[in-house]
C-alpha positions in Angstrom: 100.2 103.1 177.2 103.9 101.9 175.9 106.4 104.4 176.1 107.1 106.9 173.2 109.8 106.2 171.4 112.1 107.3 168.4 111.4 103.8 166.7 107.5 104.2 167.9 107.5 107.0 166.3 109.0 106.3 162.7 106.6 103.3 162.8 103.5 105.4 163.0 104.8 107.8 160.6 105.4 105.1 158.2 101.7 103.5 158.7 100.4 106.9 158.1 101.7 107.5 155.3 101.1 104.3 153.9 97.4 104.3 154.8 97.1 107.6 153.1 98.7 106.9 150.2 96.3 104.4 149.8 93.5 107.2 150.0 95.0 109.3 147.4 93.7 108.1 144.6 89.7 108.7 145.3 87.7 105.3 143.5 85.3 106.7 140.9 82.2 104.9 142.7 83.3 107.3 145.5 82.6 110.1 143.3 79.2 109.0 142.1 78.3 107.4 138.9 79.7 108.7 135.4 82.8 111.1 137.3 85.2 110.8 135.4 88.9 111.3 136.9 90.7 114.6 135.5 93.7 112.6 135.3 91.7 110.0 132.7 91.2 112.8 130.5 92.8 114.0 127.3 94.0 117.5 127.0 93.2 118.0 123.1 94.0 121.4 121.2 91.8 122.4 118.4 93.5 123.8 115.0 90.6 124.6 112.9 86.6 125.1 114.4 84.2 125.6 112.0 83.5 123.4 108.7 84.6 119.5 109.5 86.0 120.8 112.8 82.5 121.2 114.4 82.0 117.6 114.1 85.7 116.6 115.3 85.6 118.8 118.2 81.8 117.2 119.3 83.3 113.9 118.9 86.4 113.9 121.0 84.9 115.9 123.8 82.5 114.0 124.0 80.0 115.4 126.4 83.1 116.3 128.6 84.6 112.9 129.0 87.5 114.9 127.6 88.8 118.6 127.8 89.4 121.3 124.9 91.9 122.9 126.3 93.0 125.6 123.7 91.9 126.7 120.2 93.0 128.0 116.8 91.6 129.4 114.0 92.1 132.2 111.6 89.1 133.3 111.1 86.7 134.4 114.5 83.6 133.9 112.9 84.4 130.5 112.3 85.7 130.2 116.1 82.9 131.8 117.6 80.9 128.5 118.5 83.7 126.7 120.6 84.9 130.1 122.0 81.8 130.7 123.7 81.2 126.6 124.4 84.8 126.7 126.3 85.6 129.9 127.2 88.6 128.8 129.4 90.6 127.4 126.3 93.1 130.1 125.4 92.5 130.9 121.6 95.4 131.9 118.7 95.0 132.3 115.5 98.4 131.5 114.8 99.1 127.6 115.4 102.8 127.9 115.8 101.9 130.4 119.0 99.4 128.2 120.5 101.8 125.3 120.2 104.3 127.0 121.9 102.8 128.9 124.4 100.3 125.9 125.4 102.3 123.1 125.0 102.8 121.7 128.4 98.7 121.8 128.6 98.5 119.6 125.0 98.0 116.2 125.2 96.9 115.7 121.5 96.0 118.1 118.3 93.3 117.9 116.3 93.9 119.6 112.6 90.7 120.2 110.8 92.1 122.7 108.6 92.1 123.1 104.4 94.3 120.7 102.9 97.5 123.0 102.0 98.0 123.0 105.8 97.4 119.5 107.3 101.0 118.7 107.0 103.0 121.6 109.0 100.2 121.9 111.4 100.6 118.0 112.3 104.3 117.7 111.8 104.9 120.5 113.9 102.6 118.7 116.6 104.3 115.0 116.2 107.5 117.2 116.8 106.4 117.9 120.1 105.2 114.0 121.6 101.5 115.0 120.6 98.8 112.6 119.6 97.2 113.9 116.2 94.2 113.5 114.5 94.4 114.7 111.0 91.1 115.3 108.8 91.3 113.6 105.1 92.8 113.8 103.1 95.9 113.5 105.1 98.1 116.0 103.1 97.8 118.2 100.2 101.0 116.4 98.2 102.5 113.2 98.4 105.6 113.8 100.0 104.0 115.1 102.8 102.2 112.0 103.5 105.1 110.1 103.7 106.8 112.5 106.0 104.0 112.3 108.1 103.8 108.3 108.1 107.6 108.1 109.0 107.2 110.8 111.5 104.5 108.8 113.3 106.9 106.2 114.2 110.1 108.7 114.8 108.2 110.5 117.3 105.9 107.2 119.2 102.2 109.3 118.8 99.1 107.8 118.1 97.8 108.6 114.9 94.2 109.5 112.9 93.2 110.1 110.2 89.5 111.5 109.3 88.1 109.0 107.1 85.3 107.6 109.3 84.5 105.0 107.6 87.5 103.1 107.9 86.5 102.7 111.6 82.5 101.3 110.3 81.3 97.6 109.9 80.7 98.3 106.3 84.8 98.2 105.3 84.9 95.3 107.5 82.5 93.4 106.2 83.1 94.0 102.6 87.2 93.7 103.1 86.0 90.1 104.6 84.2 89.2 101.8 86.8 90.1 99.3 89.1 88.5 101.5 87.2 85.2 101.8 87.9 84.5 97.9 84.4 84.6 97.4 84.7 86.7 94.0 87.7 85.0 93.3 90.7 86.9 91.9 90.0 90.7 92.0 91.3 92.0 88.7 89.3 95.4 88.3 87.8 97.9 90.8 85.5 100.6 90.0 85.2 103.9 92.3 83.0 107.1 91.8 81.5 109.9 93.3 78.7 112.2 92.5 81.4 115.6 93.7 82.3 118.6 93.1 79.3 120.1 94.6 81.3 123.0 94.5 82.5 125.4 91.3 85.4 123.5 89.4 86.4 124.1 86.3 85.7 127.4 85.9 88.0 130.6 86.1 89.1 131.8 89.2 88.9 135.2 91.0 92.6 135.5 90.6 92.5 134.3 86.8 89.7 137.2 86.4 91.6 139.6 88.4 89.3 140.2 91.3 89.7 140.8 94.9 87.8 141.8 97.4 88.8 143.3 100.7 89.5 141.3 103.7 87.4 140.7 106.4 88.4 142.5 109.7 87.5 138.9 111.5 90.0 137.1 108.5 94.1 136.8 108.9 94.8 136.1 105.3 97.7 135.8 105.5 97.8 133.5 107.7 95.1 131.8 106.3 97.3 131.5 103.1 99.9 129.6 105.3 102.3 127.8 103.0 100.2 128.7 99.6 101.8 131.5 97.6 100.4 135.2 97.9 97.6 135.8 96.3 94.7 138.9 97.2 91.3 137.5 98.9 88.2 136.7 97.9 85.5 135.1 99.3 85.5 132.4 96.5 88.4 130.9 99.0 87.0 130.6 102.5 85.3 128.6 104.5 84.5 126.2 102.4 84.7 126.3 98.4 89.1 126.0 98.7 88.8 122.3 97.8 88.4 123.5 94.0 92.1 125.4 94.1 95.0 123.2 93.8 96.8 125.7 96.0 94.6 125.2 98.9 93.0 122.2 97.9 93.1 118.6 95.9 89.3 118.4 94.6 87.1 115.7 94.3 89.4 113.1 94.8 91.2 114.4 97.7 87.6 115.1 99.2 85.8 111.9 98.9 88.8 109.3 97.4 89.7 108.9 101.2 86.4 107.6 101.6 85.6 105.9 98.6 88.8 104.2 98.0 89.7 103.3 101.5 87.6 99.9 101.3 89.7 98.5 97.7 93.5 99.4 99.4 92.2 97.6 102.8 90.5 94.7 100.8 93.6 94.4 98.3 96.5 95.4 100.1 97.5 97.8 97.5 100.1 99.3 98.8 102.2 101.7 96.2 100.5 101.9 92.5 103.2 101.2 89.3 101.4 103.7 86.7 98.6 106.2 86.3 96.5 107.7 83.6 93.5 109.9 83.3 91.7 112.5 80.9 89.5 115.3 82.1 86.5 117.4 81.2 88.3 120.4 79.8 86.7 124.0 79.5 88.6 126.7 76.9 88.1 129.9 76.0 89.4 131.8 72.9 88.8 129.3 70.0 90.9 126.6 72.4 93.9 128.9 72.9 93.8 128.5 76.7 92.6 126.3 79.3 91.5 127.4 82.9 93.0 124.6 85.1 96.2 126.2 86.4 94.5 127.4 89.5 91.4 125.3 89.6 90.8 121.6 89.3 89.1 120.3 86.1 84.8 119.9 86.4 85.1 116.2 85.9 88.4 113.6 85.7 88.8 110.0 84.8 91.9 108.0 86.7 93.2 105.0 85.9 95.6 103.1 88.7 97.3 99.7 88.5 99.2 98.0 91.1 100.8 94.8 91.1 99.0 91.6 92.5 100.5 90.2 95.6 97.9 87.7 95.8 97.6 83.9 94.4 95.6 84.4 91.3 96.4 84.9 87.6 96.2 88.6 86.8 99.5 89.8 87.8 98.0 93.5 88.0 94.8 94.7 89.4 93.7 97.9 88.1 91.5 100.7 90.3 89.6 103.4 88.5 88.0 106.1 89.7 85.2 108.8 88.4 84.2 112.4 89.5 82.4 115.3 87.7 79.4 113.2 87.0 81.1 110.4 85.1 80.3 106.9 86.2 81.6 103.5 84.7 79.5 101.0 82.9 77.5 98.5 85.3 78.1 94.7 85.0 74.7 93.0 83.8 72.3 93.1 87.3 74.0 95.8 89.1 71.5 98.6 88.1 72.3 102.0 89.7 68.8 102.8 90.8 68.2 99.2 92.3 72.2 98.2 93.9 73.3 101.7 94.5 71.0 103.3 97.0 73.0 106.1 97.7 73.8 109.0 94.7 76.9 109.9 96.7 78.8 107.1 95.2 80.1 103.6 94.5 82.3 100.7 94.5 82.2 97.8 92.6 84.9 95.0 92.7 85.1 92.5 89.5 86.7 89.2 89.9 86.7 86.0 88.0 83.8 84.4 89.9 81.4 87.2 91.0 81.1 90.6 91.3 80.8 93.0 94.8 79.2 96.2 94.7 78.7 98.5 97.9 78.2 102.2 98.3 80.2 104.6 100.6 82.9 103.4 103.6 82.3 99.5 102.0 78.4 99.6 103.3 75.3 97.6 102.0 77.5 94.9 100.4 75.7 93.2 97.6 77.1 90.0 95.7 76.5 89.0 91.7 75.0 87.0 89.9 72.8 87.2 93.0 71.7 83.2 92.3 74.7 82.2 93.1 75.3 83.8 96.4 71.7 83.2 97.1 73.0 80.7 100.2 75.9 82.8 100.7 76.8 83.3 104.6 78.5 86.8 105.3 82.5 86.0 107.1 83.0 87.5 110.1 85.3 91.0 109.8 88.6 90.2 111.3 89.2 93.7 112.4 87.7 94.5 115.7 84.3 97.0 115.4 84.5 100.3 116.5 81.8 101.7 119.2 79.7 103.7 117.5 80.9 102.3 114.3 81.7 105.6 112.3 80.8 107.9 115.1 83.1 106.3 117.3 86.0 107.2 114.9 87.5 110.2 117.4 86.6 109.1 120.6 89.0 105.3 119.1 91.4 107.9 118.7 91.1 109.1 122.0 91.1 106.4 123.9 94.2 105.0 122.1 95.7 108.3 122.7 95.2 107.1 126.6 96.8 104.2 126.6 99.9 105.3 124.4 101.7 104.8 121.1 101.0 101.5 119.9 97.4 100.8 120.5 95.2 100.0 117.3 93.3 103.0 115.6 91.6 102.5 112.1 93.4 104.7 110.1 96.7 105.5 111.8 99.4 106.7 109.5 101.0 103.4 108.9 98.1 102.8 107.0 96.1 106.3 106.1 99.6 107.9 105.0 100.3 105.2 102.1 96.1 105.2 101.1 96.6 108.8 100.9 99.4 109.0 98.4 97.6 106.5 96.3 94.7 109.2 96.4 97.5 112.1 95.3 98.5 109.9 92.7 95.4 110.7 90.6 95.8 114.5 91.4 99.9 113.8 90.1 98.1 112.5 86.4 95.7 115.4 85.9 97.9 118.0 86.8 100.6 116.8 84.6 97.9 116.2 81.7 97.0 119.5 82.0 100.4 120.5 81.8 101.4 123.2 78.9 104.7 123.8 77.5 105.8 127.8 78.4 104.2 130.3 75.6 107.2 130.8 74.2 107.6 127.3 73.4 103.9 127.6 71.8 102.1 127.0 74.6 99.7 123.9 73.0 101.0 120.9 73.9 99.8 118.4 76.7 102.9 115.9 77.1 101.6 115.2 80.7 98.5 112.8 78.6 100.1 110.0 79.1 100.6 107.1 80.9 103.0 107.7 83.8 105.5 105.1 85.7 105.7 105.2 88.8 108.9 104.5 91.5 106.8 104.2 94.9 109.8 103.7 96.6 111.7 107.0 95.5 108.5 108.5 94.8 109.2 109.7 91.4 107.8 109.2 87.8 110.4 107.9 86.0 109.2 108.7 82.0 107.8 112.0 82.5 110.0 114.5 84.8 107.8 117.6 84.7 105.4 115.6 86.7 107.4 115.3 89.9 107.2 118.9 90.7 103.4 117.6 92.1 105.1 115.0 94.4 106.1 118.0 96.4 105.2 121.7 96.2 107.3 125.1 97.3 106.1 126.6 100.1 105.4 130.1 100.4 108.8 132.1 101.9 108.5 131.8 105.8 106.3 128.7 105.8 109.5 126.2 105.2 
C-alpha cells in the first residue's frame, strides 16, 4: 500500500472523473435496438391539429422518434385526436400564449393552419430561433412570403414548406429531363387542376346576411386572427375557407404549390414580368353585380411570363395555368385519357424539339412525339432523393432541423417563398380583374382586365396601382 497523499489523492479524483465522464453518455446498443436518445429528439409544437395537420403531426412524430411537445388549436373538436394521443403536451388555443409560455420546451413549430394565418404564426416562431414547417401555400399575400424568405435567413432556422412533392423522384426526374435539353428550348408550359371541389363562385353567408351561432368548442375570434370581423358560419370552418379571399387564396393557392412547383424548379423562374387572366363570372340582377368580393371566381385562366435566363431563342417563356374545369388544348399524341392518368391535374412543357407531359409533383414523365424518344435514356436527378420520397417530406425537415440551419430541405424558404409569390401572382390578376370602380363612380367597370407589369424587385405593378393593395392586405386591429 503507498502512502495517502494530497497529490494521490487529486490523481484518483481526476481518473474518476474522467472514467465517468466517459460513461455519461449511455451507447444506444446499450439501450437495446431502436432507443432512441431523448437528447436526439426534436421538441416540435403543433399550431393547427385537424385537416392537413393530422398528416403533419403523423409525419414528424414519427412513431415517437420525435416528441409533440405542446399544441394549439382553436377549435377542440378539431384538437381532440392529438389531445388524447399526447396528453402531456400542454394545449392553447391561442398561439401567441403557447409560444410564450412553452418556449424554452420548442425546438421547432409546425403551422398547419388556413392561409390568412401561416405568416404571423411562422414569423412569430422564426422570431424566437425556431425551426418551422409551414403548410402551402406558404402565405396568404405576397409580401408575406418575402418577409418570411428574408426572415429565414435573419433568424438561421431551417425551413419547410408543405408541398410534398418537391421532396418526390417525380420533380426530380422530370426537372432532369427538362434540364438535359432534351425538348430543347422550353417556350410554353401548361398547368391545371381539376379544383375547387369546394363551393366558389357563389354568394357568401355574409353577402346573404346569415350567421349562425358559434360553437361553444369554436374561438372565432380567434379563429378570425388577422381577417376582418365578420359573424360565423359554418360555411368557414374546418375546411371550405379556401373559397374566401379573407381566409383563403382558392384553387391556385391550394394546388398551384403542387402543380407549379416542377416548371419554377425545371426553369429557374424566378420573379414573373406580367400577368393576365379572365374568369368564369356569375351575376345577378340583369349583370348589375358580381359575387367575387368575398369569394374566389368558379373557374380562372392565368397567364404568366418570365424572362428566359437560358441559351435558347425565345427571350420569354410563358406559364399558364387552369382551374374551374378549364383545361388547355393538347398537342397532337398527348390525349388526356391515355397521357394523363390522373384527373387531379397536369403539366405539360412545350419546347422546340419535343414535348414533356407529367401529372402531379412532376410524376409519370412522358416524352413526344414518342418515336423519337423511343431510345431515350432517363438522366439521373441531380438533387438527392428523399426517404420515403413524398412521405419523407417532414421527417427531411426534421432531421435537418437536428443538424442546424444550413442543411438541405426541399422546399426551404429560399426557394418555396419566391415559388410562392409566383403562385399569388395569379390571385393579384383576378382580384384586380374583378375589381369595380366605387358605385358612385358607376360601379361597371373592370379596369383590373388587363395585362399587368410587374416590378419583382419592389414588388409592385407598375401600370395599374389599384392592384398593389393585393401585394399586402390590412390586418385586422390587434393582429399587426
Amino acid at each position: 500500500m503507498k502512502k495517502d497523499t494530497p497529490a494521490s489523492r487529486r490523481k484518483f479524483i481526476k481518473q474518476s472523473s474522467l472514467a465517468l465522464a466517459g460513461f455519461s453518455i449511455v451507447p444506444r446498443h446499450v439501450l437495446g435496438k431502436g432507443f432512441v436518445a431523448p437528447s436526439d429528439k426534436l421538441n416540435i409544437a403543433a399550431v393547427g391539429c385537424g385537416g392537413k395537420a393530422d398528416f403533419n403531426i403523423q409525419q414528424a412524430f414519427n412513431n415517437g422518434t420525435d416528441n409533440i411537445v405542446a399544441l394549439c388549436d382553436v377549435d377542440d373538436r378539431q384538437a381532440k385526436k392529438y389531445r388524447e394521443k399526447f396528453p402531456k403536451a400542454p394545449y392553447y388555443k391561442d398561439f401567441r400564449q403557447m409560444l410564450v409560455k412553452e418556449k424554452k420546451n420548442i425546438d421547432a413549430v409546425i403551422v398547419s393552419t388556413p392561409d390568412h394565418m401561416h405568416y404571423p404564426v411562422a414569423m412569430a416562431a422564426m422570431q424566437l430561433g425556431k425551426h418551422v414547417y409551414v403548410e402551402k401555400p406558404l402565405t396568404h399575400d405576397i409580401w408575406e412570403a418575402r418577409q418570411l424568405t428574408e426572415a429565414a435567413q435573419k433568424y438561421k432556422v431551417v425551413t419547410q414548406m408543405g408541398n410534398q412533392g418537391s421532396s418526390g423522384k417525380g420533380t426530380r426526374l422530370t426537372e432532369a429531363i427538362i434540364q438535359s435539353g432534351a425538348i430543347g428550348d422550353v417556350h410554353t408550359v401548361e398547368v391545371w387542376t381539376n379544383r375547387p371541389v369546394w363551393p366558389q363562385g357563389v354568394k357568401s353567408p355574409k353577402d346573404k346576411g346569415e350567421t349562425q351561432s358559434v360553437p361553444s368548442e369554436v374561438d372565432w375570434n380567434l379563429w378570425l386572427g388577422t381577417a376582418p370581423f365578420r359573424e360565423y358560419h359554418e360555411a368557414y370552418m374546418p375546411f371550405r375557407w379556401r373559397g374566401y379571399w379573407d381566409f383563403g387564396t382558392g384553387s391556385l393557392g391550394d394546388m398551384g404549390c403542387h402543380f407549379m412547383d416542377v416548371p419554377f424548379r425545371a426553369l429557374k423562374l424566378g420573379y414573373p414580368t406580367s400577368v393576365e387572366c379572365s374568369v368564369g363570372q356569375i351575376y345577378s340582377d340583369f349583370f348589375k353585380e358580381a359575387f367575387f368580393d368575398d369569394v374566389c371566381p368558379p373557374s380562372a385562366a392565368i397567364h404568366l411570363k418570365f424572362p428566359n435566363t437560358g441559351k435558347g431563342s425565345h427571350k420569354e417563356i410563358s406559364v399558364s395555368w387552369y382551374d374551374g374545369g378549364i383545361r388547355p388544348r393538347l398537342p397532337e399524341g398527348c390525349d388526356y385519357e391515355k397521357v394523363f392518368a390522373r384527373v387531379d391535374g397536369g403539366i405539360l412543357f412545350i419546347g422546340s424539339q419535343g414535348i414533356l407531359a407529367a401529372e402531379l409533383f412532376g410524376e409519370n414523365p412522358k416524352l413526344f412525339p414518342s418515336e423519337k424518344f423511343a431510345n431515350y435514356v432517363l438522366p439521373d436527378p441531380k438533387r438527392p432523393l428523399v426517404e420515403g420520397d413524398t412521405n419523407g417530406h417532414q421527417q427531411q425537415w426534421v432531421k435537418a432541423c437536428k443538424k442546424g440551419y444550413g442543411t438541405y430541405t426541399s422546399s426551404a424558404f429560399n426557394e418555396s417563398g419566391p415559388l410562392t409569390e409566383m403562385v399569388l401572382m395569379g390571385n393579384l390578376a383576378v382580384r384586380s380583374f374583378l375589381y369595380r370602380t366605387p358605385r358612385e363612380q358607376g360601379g361597371f367597370d373592370f379596369p383590373g382586365r388587363k395585362k399587368l407589369l410587374w416590378d419583382g424587385a419592389n414588388m409592385k405593378i407598375t401600370n395599374f396601382d389599384v392592384a398593389n393593395q393585393f401585394v399586402k392586405r390590412q390586418y385586422r386591429e390587434g393582429w399587426s
